[in-house]
C-alpha positions as CSV (number, residue, x, y, z in Angstrom):
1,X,6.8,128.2,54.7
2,X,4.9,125.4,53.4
3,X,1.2,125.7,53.6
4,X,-0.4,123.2,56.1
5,X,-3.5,121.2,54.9
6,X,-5.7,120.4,57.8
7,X,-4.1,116.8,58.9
8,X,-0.4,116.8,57.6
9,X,1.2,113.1,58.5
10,X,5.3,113.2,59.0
11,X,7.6,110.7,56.4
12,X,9.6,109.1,59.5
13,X,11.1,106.9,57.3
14,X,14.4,108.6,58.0
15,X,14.9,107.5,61.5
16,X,13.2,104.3,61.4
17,X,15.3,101.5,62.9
18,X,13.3,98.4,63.7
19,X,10.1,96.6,62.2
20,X,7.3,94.4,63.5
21,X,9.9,91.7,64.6
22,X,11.2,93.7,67.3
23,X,7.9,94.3,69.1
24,X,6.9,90.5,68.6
25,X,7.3,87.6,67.0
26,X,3.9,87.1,64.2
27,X,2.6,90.6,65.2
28,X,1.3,92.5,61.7
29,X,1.5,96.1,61.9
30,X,0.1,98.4,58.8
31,X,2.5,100.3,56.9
32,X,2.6,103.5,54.7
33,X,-0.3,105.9,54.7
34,X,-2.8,104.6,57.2
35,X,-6.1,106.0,58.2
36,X,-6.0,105.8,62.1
37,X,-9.2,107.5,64.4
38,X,-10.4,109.3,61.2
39,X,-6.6,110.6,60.9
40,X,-4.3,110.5,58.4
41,X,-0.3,108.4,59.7
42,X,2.5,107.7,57.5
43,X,3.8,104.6,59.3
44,X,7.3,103.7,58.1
45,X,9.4,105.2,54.9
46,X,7.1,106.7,51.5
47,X,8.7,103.6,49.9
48,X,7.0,101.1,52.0
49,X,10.4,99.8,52.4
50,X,12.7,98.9,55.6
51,X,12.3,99.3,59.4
52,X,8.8,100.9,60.0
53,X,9.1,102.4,63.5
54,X,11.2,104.4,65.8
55,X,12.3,102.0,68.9
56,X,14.2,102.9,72.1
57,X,15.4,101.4,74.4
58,X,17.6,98.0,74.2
59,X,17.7,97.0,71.0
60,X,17.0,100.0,69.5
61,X,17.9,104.0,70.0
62,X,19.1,104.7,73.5
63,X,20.4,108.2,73.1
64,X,18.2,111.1,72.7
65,X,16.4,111.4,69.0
66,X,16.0,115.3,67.2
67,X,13.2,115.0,64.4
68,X,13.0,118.2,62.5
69,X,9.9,119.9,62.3
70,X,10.4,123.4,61.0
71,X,7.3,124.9,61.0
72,X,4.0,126.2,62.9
73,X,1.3,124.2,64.0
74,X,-1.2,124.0,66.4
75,X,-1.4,120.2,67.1
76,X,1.4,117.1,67.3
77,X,-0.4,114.0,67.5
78,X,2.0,110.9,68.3
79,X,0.7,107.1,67.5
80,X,3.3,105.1,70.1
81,X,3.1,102.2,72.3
82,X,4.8,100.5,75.0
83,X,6.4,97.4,75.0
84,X,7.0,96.4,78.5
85,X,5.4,97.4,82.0
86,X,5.5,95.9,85.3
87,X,2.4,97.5,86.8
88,X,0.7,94.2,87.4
89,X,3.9,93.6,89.9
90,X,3.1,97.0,91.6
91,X,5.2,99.4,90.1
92,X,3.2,102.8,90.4
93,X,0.9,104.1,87.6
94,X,2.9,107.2,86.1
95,X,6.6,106.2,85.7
96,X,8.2,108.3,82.7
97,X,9.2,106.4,80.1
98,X,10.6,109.4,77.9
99,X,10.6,113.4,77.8
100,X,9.3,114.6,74.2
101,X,11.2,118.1,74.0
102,X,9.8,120.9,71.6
103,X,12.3,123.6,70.7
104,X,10.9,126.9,68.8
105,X,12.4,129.4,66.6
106,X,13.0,131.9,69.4
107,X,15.0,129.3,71.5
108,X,12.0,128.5,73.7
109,X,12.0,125.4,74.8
110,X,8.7,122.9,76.1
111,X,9.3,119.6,77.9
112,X,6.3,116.9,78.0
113,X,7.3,114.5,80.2
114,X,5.6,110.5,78.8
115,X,4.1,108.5,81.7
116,X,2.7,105.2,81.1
117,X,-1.0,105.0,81.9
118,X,-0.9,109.0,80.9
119,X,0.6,109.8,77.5
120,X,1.5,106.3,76.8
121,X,1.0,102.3,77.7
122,X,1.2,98.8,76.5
123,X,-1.1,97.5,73.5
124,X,-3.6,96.0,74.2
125,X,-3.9,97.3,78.0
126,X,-5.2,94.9,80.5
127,X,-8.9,96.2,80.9
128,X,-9.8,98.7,82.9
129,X,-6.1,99.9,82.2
130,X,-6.6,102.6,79.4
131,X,-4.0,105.5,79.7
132,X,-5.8,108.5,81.2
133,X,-4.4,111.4,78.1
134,X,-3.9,109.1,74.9
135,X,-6.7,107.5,72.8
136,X,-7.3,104.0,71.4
137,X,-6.0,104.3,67.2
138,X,-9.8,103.5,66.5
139,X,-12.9,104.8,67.6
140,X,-15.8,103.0,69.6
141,X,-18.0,101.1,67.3
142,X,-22.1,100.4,67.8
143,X,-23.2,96.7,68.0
144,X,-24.4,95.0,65.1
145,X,-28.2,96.5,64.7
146,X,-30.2,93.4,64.1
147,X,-27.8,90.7,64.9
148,X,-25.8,89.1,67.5
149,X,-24.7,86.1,69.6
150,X,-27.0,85.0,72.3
151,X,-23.8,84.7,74.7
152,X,-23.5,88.6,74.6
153,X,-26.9,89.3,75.4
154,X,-25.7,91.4,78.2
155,X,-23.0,93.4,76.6
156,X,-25.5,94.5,73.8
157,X,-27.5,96.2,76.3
158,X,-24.7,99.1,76.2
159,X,-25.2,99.3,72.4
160,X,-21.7,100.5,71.9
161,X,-18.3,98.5,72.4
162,X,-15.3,100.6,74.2
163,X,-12.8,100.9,71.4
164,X,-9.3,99.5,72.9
165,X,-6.4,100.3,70.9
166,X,-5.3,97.3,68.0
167,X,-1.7,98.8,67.1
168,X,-0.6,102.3,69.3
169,X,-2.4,104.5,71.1
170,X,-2.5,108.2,70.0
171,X,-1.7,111.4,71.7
172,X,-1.9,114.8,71.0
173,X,0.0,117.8,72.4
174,X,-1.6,121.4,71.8
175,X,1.2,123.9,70.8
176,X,0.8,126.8,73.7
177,X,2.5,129.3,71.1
178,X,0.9,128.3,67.3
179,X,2.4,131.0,65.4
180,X,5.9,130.4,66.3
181,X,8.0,128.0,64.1
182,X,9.0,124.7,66.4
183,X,12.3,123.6,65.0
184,X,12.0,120.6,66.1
185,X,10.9,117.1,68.2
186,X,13.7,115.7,70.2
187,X,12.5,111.9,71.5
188,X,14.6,111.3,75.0
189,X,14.2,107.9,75.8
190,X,14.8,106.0,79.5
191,X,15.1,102.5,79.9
192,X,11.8,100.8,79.1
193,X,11.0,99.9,75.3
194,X,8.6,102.2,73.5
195,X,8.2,102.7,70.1
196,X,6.8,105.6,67.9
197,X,5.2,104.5,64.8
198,X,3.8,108.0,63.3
199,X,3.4,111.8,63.9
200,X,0.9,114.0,62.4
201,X,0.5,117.9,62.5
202,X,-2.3,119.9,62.1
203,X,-3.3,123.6,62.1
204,X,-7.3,123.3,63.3
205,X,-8.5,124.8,66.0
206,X,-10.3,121.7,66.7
207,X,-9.1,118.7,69.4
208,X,-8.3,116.3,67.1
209,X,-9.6,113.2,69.2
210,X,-12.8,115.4,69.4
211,X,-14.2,116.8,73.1
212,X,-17.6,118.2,72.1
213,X,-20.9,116.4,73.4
214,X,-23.1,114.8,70.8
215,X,-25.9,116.9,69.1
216,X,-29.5,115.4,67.8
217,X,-29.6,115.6,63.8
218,X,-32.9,115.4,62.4
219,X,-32.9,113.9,59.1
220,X,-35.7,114.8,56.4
221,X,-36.0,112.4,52.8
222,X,-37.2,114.6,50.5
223,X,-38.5,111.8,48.0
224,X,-42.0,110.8,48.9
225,X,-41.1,107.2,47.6
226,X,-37.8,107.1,49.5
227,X,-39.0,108.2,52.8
228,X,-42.0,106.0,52.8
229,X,-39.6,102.7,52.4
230,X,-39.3,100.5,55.7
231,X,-36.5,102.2,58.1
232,X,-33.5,101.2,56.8
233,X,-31.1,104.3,57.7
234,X,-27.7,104.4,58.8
235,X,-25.3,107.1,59.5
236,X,-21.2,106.8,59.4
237,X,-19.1,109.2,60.7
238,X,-15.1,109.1,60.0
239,X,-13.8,111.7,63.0
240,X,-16.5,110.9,65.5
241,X,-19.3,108.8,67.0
242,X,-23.0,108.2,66.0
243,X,-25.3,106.7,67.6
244,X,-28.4,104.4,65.9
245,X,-30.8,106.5,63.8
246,X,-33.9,106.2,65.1
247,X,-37.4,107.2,62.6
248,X,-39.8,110.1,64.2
249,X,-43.5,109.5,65.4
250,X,-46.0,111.3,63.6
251,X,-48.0,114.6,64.3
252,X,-47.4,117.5,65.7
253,X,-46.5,118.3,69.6
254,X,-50.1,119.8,69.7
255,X,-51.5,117.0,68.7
256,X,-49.5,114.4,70.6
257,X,-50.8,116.2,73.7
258,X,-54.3,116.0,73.0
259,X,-54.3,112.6,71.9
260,X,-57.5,111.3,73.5
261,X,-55.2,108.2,74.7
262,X,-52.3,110.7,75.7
263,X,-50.4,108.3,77.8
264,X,-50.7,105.2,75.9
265,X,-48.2,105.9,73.3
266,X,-48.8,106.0,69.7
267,X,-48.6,103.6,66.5
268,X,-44.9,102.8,65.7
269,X,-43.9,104.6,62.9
270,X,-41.5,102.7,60.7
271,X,-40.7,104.1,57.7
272,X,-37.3,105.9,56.4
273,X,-38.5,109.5,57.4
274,X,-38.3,111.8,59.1
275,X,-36.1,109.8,61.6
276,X,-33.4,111.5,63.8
277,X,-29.4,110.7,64.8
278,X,-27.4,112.1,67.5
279,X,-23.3,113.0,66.4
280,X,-20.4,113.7,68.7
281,X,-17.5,114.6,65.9
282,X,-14.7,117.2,65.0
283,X,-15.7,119.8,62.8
284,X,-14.1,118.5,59.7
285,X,-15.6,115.1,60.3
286,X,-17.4,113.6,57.4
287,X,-21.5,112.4,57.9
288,X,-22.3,109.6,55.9
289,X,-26.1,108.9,55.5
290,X,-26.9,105.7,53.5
291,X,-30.3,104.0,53.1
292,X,-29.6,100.3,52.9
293,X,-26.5,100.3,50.9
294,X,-26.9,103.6,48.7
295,X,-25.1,106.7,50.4
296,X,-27.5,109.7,49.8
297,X,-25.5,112.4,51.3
298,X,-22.3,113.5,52.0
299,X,-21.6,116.2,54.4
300,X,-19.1,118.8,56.1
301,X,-20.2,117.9,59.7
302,X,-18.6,121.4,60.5
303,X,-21.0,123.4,57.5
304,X,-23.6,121.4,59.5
305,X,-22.9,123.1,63.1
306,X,-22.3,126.6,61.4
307,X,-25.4,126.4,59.0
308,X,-27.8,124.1,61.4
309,X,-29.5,122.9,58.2
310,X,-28.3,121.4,55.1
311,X,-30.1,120.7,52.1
312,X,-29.3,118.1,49.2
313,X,-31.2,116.5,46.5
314,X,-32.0,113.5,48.3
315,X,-32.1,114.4,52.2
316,X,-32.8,117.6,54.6
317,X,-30.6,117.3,57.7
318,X,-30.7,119.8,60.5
319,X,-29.2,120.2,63.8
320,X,-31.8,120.5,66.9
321,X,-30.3,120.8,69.7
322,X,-31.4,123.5,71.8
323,X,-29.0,122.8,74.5
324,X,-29.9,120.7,77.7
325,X,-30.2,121.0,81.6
326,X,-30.3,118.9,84.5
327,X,-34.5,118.9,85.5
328,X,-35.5,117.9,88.7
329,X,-39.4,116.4,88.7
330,X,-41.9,115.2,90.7
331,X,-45.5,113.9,90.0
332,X,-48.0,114.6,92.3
333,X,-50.8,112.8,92.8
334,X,-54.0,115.6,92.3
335,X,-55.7,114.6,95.2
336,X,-53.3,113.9,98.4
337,X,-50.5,116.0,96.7
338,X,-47.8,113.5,97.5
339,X,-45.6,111.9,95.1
340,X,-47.4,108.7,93.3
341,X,-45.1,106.3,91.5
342,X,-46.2,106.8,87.6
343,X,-44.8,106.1,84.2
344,X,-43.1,109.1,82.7
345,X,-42.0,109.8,79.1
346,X,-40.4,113.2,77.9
347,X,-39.5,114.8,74.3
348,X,-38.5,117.7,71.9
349,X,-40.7,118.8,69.9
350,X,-39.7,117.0,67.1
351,X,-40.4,114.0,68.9
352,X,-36.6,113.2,70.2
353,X,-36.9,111.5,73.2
354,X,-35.3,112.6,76.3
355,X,-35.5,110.2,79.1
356,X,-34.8,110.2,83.1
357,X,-31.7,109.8,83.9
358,X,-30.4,106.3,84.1
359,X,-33.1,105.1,81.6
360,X,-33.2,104.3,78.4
361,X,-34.5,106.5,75.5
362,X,-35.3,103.9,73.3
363,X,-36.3,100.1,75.1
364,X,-34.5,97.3,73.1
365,X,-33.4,100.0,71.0
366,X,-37.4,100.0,69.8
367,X,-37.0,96.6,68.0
368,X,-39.4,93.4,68.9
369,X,-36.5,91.3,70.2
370,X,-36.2,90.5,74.2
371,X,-32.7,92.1,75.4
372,X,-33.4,92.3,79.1
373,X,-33.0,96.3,79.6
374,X,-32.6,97.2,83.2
375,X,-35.0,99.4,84.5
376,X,-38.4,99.8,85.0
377,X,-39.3,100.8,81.0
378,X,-42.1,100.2,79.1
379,X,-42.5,100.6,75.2
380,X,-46.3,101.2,74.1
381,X,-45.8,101.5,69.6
382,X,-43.5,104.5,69.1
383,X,-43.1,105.9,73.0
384,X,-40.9,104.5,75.4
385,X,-41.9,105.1,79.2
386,X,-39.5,105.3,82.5
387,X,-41.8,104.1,85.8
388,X,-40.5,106.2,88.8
389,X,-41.4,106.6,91.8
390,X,-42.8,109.8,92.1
């Protein structure tokens, strides 16, 4: 059997029977090999000829559709989209629009039923309807750092957009047997209009929409010059999610401590490094750190988890995490011993700072502009502050 490559995209071009006209008239879909989520899609034929998608339902296939596979894998991820639903008239979330049927070597036999709002749903969904088990076909995006339009003053607050999906949403079914041979992928339509644009297999263990929680990377310049340069860092990930990079404050824990103005923050610290990034990605994800415009390193964000610290000529980047737990606190005031409303600021010991819950970790994402955080947060140079109540 054919050796599988870690994302292995299916030529459908076969059994495509209708183009971007049949979903609607103007739309622009993208055709042949397609990068979709940090995941490879062949939409339509090699040729980049003819009818690019699979359609059912009237107008297009009606009677059940048998896709050879004819091999092992441990993930099927589908890109598909609905093309009519009448939820807004009160039909109930969770009708089945089709059964995808997988049928092994050994006879076996697994039926997935597809529910809108769960495997499957109309492009774009009306907000607040994303299905509940497929993925947008792109990943949420961070604001523009230093820019934006006064209008969405608000919505910058959150820092990231929520990706909604542009073309189909994706879905992925885990194989429960991997080693057997699935012979093949039989599409049984109902009566509402879908359409499958792609399928791509993979053998990873990994989720290949990515489940893990993001981890702090601490990143090192190892070029005097380079790291002394205003902070201009930036940090891309292709099969995941990063947020800002943020640089370090100076000195050690020790001396943070026994600052004689402990309390009252510390000078802002704004060059290139060290500085630190937090990255919630699959293992064979791709880091990208660039300074300005120049990438300086290119790494395996999967060597990264395994070896914790990676070394290049031009950066040192190390994972920190040393896992996290819910803390309950309370100041007390030394003389009554009850609670006294205070300001309250709390950190690794590389300076990562870790926040009460609900408030921010860095106030107007520690730039000079006014962006109306809520929350009773207060930024003194490089420390941010959360006022409780005690």
């Amino acid at each position: 059997m054919e050796a599988m490559g870690e994302y292995v995209p299916l030529d459908l071009g076969r059994w495509c029977n209708v183009g971007p006209e049949w979903v609607g008239e103007g739309l622009e879909f993208p055709r042949g090999l397609q990068t979709l989520r940090g995941l490879p899609f062949q939409i339509g034929p090699a040729s980049g000829e003819g009818p690019c998608f699979l359609g059912f339902g009237p107008g297009g296939y009606t009677a059940p559709v048998e896709i050879p596979l004819g091999r092992a894998f441990r993930w099927l991820i589908v890109a598909h989209r609905l093309l009519e639903s009448h939820l807004l008239q009160g039909e109930m979330v969770g009708r089945q629009i089709a059964c995808y049927r997988f049928r092994d070597a050994r006879g076996g036999e697994v039926e997935v039923p597809i529910r809108e709002r769960f495997e499957i749903s109309v492009v774009p969904p009306v907000w607040g309807q994303q299905p509940f088990l497929a993925v947008p076909d792109r990943h949420d995006s961070l604001a523009p750092r230093y820019e934006g339009r006064w209008e969405q003053i608000g919505l910058r607050q959150t820092e990231a957009f929520q990706a909604s999906p542009r073309w189909f949403v994706l879905w992925a079914w885990r194989n429960p047997c991997p080693e057997r041979e699935v012979i093949s992928l039989r599409i049984e339509p109902q009566e509402r209009r879908f359409l499958v644009a792609a399928i791509t297999l993979s053998d990873l263990e990994e989720d290949p929409f990515g489940r893990e929680p993001r981890q702090p990377l601490k990143i090192t310049l190892l070029s005097p010059e380079r790291a002394e340069r205003p902070f201009n860092l930036s940090v891309e990930v292709d099969r995941g999610v990063a947020t800002y990079p943020y640089p370090l404050p100076a000195g050690t824990p020790q001396e943070f401590l026994e600052d004689a103005f402990r309390g009252w923050g510390q000078p802002y610290q704004g060059r290139s490094s060290p500085a630190y990034v937090e990255v919630a990605a699959q293992p064979s994800a791709t880091v990208r750190l660039r300074q300005g415009e120049e990438e300086l390193v290119r790494v395996s964000w999967g060597e990264l988890l395994e070896r914790k610290v990676v070394e290049t000529e031009t950066a040192r980047l190390e994972v920190v995490n040393r896992g996290k737990n819910w803390v309950h606190v309370t100041v007390l005031d030394e003389a009554t011993g009850r609670p006294v409303p205070c300001r309250i600021h709390f950190r690794s010991p590389e300076g990562i700072p870790y926040q009460p819950y609900g408030h921010h970790d860095h106030l107007l994402s520690d730039m000079g502009t006014w962006h109306v955080d809520i929350g009773g947060d207060v930024r003194l140079g490089h420390v941010t502050y959360a006022y409780i109540d005690g």
